[in-house]
C-alpha distance (Angstrom), angle and dihedral (degrees) to the residues before:
residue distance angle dihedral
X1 . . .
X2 3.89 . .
X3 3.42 95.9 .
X4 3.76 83.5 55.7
X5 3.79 99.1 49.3
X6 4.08 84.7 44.2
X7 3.67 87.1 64.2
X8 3.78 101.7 42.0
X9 3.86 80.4 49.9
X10 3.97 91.3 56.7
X11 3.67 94.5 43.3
X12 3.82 88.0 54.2
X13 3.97 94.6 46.9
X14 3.90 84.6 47.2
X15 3.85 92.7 47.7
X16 3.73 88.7 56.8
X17 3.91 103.6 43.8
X18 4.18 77.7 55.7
X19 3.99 87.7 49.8
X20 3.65 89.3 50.9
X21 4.23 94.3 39.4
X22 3.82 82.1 55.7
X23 4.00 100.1 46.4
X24 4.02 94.8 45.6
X25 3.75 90.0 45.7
X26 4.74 85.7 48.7
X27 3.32 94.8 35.9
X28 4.56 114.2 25.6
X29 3.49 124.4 -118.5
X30 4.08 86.7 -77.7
X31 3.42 90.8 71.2
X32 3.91 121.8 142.7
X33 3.29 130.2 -134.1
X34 3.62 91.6 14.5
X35 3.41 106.0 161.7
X36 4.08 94.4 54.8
X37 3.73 89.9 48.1
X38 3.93 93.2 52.4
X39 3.58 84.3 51.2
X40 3.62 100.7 47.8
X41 3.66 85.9 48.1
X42 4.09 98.6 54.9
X43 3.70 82.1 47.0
X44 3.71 92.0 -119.2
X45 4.20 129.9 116.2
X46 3.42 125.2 -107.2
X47 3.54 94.6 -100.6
X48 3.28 96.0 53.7
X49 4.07 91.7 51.8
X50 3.82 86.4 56.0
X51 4.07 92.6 60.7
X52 3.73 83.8 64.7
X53 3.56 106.0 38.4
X54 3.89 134.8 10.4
X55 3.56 107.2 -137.6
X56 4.10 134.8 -28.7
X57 3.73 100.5 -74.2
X58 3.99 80.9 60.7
X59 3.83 86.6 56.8
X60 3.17 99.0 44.3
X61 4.04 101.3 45.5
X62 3.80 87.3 47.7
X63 3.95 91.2 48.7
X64 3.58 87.3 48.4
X65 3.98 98.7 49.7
X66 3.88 86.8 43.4
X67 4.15 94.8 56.9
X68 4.08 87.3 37.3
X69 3.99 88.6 63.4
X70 3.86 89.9 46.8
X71 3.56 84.0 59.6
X72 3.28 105.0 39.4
X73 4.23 91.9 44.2
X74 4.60 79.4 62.8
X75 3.46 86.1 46.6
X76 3.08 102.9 63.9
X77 3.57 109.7 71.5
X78 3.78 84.5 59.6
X79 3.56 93.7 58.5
X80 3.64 97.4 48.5
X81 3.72 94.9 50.3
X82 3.99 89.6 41.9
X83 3.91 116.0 141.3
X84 3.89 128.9 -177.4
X85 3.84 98.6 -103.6
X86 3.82 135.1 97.2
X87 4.19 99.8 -110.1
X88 4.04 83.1 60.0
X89 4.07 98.6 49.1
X90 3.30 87.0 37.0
X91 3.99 92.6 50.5
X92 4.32 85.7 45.8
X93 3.81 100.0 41.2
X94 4.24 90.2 39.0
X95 4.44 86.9 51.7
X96 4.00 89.1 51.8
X97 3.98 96.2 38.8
X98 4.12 91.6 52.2
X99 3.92 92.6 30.5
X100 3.85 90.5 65.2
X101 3.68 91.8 32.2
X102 3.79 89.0 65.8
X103 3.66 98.7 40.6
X104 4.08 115.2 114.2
X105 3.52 85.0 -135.7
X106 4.13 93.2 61.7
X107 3.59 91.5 47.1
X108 3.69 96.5 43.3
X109 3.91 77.3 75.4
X110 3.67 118.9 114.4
X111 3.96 106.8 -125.0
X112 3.74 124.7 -135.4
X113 3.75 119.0 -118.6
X114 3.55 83.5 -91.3
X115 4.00 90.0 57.9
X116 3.73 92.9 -117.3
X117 4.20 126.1 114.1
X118 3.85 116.0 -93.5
X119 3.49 114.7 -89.7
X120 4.03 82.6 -113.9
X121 3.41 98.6 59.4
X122 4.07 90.9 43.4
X123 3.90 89.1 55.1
X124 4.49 93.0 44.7
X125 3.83 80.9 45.8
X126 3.93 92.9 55.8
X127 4.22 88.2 60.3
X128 4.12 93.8 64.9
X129 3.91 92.0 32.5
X130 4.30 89.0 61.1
X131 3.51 89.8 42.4
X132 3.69 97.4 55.6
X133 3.78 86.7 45.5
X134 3.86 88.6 55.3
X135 3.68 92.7 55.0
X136 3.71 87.7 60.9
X137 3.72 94.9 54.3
X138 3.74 95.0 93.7
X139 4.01 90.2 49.7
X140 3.98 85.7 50.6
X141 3.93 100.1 42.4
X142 3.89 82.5 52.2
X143 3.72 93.4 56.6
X144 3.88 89.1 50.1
X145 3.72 91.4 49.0
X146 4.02 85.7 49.1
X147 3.99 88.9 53.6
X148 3.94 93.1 -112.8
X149 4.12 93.2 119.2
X150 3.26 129.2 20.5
X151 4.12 124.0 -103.9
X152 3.84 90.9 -80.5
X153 4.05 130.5 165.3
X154 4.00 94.2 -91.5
X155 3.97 81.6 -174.6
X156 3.73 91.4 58.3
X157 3.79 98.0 32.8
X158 3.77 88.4 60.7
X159 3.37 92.5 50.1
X160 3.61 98.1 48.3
X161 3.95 87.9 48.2
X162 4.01 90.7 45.2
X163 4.01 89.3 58.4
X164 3.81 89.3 43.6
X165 4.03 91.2 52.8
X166 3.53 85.3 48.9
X167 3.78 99.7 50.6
X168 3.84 92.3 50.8
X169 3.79 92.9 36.9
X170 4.06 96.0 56.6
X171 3.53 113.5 19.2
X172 4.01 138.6 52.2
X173 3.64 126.5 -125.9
X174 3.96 143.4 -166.3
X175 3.22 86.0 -87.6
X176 4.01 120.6 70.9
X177 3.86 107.6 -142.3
X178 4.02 108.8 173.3
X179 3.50 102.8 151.8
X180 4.18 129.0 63.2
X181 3.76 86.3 -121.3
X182 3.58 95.9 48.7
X183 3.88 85.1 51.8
X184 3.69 91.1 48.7
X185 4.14 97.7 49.0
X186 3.77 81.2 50.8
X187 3.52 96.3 49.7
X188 3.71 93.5 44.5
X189 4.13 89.2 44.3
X190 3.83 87.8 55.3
X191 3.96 103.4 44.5
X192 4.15 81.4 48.0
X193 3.40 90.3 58.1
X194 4.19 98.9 45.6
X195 3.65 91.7 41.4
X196 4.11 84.6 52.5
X197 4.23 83.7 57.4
X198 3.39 94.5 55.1
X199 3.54 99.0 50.2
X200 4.09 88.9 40.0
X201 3.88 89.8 44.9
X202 4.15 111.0 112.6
């Protein structure tokens, strides 16, 4: 009978992370009165939305863990067949870079007058972006102990590839990339040309 009520209780948590995927992505992350139209939306009352979660930050963190383990379940593969060359960075850091690009809640966004994210949202975002990364630190430290990469600084590597997400997730360039692949041959085009540094480096 527990077990039963347990699940009921999952599927109603579930139900209202989609109520409140489905109002952000209507109504922006601005939205007032959130937490009534979430509930109206899952079909529930207030109340009973506040046996779940306490307020909106509680929402929205859970929301935000839920969508990070969706992308970090795709990412995997990736990771476990990670090499130390540009085509496979580029392959991992084009998959996060379109992934989030895609995602309701990333266009749910209000853009600037210049049609890029606020600088605040971009700086929040960078919290669940390292987080994800340092879920795949096992999957990487794996690789290095299989003699696919190098012993690098995983900590420092996932920071450097958090800022790089970042940078191609909120801004715009020189350089007009609207496709995944076109994101990919640029990735690829600018590892090549690091990697060709360090090698050329006295």
């Amino acid at each position: 009978m527990g077990s039963v009520r347990q699940a009921k209780a999952e599927q109603q948590r579930e139900a209202i992370l989609d109520a409140a995927m489905a109002c952000l992505v209507r109504g922006g992350l601005q939205s007032d009165r959130l937490l009534s139209a979430i509930a109206r939306e899952a079909g529930i009352s207030r109340p009973t939305l506040y046996r779940y979660f306490d307020d909106y930050a509680a929402i929205r963190d859970a929301l935000t863990q839920r969508e990070l383990a969706s992308l970090v379940e795709r990412l995997l593969p990736l990771a476990d067949e990670l090499t130390w060359d540009a085509e496979s960075f580029g392959n991992l850091i084009g998959f996060i870079v379109t992934f989030v690009r895609g995602h309701p809640l990333f266009n749910a966004a209000p853009p600037d007058a210049h049609g890029t994210l606020p600088a605040q949202f971009a700086g929040q975002a960078f919290l669940p972006l390292r987080y994800a990364m340092s879920l795949l630190k096992p999957r990487i430290e794996q690789r290095i102990a299989d003699g696919a990469i190098p012993p690098i600084d995983i900590d420092f590597a996932a920071d450097l590839f958090g800022r790089i997400i970042l940078s191609f997730t909120f801004t715009n360039g020189l350089v007009q990339i609207d496709t995944a692949d076109d994101l990919r041959d640029y990735l690829k085009r600018a590892v090549t040309m690091v990697l060709g540094m360090a090698v050329t480096a006295p």
